[in-house]
C-alpha positions as CSV (number, residue, x, y, z in Angstrom):
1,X,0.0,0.0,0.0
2,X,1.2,3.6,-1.3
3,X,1.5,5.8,1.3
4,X,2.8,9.3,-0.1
5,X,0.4,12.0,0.3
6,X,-0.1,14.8,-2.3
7,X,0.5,17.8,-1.7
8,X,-0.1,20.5,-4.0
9,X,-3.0,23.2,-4.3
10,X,-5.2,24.2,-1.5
11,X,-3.6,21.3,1.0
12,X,-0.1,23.0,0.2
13,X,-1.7,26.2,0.8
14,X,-2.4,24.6,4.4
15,X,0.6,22.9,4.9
16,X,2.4,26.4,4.2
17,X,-0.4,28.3,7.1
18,X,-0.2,25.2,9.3
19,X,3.4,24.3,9.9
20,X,6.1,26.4,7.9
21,X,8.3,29.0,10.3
22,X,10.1,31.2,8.0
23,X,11.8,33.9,9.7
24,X,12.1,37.5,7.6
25,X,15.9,37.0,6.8
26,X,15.7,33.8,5.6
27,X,12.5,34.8,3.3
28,X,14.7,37.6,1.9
29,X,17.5,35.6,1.0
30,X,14.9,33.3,-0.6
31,X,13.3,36.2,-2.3
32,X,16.7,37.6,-3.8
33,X,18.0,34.0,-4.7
34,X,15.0,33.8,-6.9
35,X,15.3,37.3,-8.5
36,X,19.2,37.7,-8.8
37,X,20.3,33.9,-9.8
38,X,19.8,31.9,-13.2
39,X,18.6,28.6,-11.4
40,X,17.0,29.5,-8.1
41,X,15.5,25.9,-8.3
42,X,19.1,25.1,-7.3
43,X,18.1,26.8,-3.3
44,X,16.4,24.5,-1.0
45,X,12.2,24.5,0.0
46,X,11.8,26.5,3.2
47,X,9.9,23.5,4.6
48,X,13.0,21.6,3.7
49,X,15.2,23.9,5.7
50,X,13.1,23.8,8.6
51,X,13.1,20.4,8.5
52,X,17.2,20.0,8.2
53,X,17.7,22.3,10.9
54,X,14.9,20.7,13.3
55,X,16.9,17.2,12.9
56,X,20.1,19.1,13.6
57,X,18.1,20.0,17.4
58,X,16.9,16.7,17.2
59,X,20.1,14.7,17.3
60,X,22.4,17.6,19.6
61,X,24.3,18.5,16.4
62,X,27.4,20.6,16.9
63,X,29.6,20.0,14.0
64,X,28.1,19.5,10.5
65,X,29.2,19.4,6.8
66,X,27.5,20.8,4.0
67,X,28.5,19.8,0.4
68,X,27.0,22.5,-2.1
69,X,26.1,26.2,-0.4
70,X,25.0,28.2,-3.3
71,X,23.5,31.6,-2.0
72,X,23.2,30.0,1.7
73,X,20.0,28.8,2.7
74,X,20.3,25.6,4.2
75,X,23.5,26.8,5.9
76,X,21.8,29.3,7.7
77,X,19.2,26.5,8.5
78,X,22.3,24.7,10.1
79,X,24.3,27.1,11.8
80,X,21.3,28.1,13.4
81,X,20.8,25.0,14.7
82,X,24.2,24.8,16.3
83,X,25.0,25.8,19.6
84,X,27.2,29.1,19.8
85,X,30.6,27.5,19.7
86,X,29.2,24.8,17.1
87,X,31.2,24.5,13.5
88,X,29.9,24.3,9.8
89,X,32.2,23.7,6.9
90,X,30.7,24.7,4.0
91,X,32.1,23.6,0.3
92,X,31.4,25.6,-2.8
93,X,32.7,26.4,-6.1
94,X,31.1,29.5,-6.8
95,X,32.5,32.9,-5.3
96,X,29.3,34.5,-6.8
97,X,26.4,32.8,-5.3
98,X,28.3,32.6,-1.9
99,X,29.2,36.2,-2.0
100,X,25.2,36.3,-1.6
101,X,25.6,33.7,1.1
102,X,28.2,35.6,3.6
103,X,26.2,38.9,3.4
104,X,23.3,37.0,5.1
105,X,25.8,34.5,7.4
106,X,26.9,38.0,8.2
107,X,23.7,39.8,9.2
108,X,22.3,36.6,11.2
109,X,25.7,36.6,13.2
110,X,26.3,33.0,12.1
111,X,29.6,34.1,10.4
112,X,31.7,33.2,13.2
113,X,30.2,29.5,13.1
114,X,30.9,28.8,9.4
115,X,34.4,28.0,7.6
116,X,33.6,28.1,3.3
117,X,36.0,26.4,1.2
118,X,35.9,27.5,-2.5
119,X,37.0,24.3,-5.0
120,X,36.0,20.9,-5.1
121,X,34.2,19.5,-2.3
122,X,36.0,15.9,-2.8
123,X,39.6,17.8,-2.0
124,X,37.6,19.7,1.1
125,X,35.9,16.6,2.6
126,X,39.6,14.7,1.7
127,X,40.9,17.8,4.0
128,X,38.9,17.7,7.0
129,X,39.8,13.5,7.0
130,X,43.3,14.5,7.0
131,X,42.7,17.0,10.2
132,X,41.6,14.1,12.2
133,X,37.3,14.8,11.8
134,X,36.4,11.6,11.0
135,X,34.4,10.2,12.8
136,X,33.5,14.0,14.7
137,X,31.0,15.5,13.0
138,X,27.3,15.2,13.3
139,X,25.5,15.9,9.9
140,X,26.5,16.0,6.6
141,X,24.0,17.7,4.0
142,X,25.0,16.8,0.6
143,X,23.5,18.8,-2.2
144,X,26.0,19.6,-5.1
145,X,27.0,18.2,-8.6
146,X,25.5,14.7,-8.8
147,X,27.7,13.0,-10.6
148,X,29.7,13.4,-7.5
149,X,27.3,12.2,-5.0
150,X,28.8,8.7,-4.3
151,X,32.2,10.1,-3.8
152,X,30.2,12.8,-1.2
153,X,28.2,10.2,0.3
154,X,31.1,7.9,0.9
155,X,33.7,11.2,2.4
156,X,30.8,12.1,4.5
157,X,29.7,8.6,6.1
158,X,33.4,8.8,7.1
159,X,33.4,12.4,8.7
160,X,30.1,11.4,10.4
161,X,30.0,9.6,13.9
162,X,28.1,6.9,14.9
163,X,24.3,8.0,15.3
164,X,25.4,11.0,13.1
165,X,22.8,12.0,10.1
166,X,23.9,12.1,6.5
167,X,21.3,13.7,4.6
168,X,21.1,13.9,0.8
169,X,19.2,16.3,-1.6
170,X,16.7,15.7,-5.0
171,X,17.2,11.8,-4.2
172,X,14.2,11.7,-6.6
173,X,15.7,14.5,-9.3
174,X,12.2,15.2,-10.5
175,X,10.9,11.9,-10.7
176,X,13.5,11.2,-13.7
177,X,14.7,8.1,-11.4
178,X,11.6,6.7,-11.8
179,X,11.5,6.9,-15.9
180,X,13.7,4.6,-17.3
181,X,13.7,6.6,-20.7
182,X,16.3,8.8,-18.5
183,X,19.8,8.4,-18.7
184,X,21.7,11.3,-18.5
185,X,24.4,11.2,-16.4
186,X,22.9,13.0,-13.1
187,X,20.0,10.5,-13.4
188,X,22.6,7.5,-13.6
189,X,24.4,8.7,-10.6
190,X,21.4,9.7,-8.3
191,X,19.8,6.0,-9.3
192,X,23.1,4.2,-8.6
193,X,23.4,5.9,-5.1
194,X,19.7,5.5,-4.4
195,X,20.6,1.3,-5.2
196,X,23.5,1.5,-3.0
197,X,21.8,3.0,0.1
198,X,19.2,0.6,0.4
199,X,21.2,-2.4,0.7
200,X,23.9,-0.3,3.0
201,X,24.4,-2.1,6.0
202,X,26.3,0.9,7.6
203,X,23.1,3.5,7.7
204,X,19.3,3.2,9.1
205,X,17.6,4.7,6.1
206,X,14.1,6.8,5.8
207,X,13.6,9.2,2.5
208,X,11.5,12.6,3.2
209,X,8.9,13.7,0.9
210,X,10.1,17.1,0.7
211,X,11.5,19.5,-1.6
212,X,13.0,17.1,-4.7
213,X,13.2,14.0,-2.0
214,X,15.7,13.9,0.6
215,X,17.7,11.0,1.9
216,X,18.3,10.7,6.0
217,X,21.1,8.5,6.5
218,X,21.7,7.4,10.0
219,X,25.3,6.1,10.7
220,X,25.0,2.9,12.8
């Protein structure tokens, strides 16, 4: 028996009264994300970033990982969730889009909380192994290039400790997973991790039905 509720129209109109908490700043960075930046699709739901901060609370999170920052949404979501002396490492490629992001780390005074690495997030999650984090952090939120997303997943489940979260982003990439007539190489690499994860002894494993789909990973 199905059990995935749609939720579109009137009922997301009431989800939206009912349960999202979107403070002001994080609306305006939403707002100028989506007027400022070619593919604002790329910036995480606000339900989706009230739900990745609220399992941050959830499981005491004081270190975290995010792979793929953009303008800076679901760090804030994080770094809010931390405690005051908590850490986020952020990795990005894009000077542009997280120029956008440190202006509104800044204003939230969450700056002091988050260390951005511009380049390749395999050489940054590589780097933080090599400082001695693995097995340290907390939560890991992976949402970059797919094609990468095994090499993520498996750098992350490393930095991660034991009853740590790894959460992964548009798990269901549209619903071009579920069309077999799609084969481009993003839809190959989301599907092969998608395999992978169910049969992965090391992680408990639920998917959330929000934004594009998102993977929770729990490291056993």
């Amino acid at each position: 028996m199905k059990s995935w509720a749609k939720i579109d129209g009137p009922v997301a109109d009431y989800v939206d009264a009912n349960w999202l908490r979107e403070p002001p700043l994080r609306r305006r960075l939403r707002e100028e994300t989506a007027s400022k930046t070619p593919r604002p699709t790329m910036q995480i739901s606000a339900h989706q970033g009230q739900q990745i901060g609220l399992l941050a609370r959830l499981i005491g999170a004081r270190r975290a990982v995010e792979v793929g920052t953009f303008t800076g949404y679901s760090s804030l979501c994080i770094a809010e969730a931390l405690p005051t002396d908590g850490k986020l490492w952020c990795c990005d490629v894009s000077t542009e889009w997280t120029a956008i992001a440190r202006r509104y780390w800044k204003e939230a005074g969450l700056d002091n909380r988050i260390e951005l690495t511009i380049g390749p997030a395999t050489a940054t999650l590589d780097w933080l192994l090599a400082q001695g984090l693995a097995g340290q952090l907390d939560l890991a939120f992976i949402d970059a290039n797919k094609d990468d997303y095994d090499a993520y997943y498996e750098r992350c489940l490393k930095l991660v400790r034991r009853g740590g979260l790894v959460l992964v982003d548009n798990v269901l990439w549209g619903g071009s997973v579920a069309n077999l007539a799609e084969n481009d190489r993003d839809t190959q690499a989301i599907r092969a991790l998608n395999a992978k994860l169910k049969t992965d002894e090391r992680v408990d494993l639920t998917l959330f039905a929000v934004g594009d789909g998102m993977t929770c990973a729990l490291k056993r």
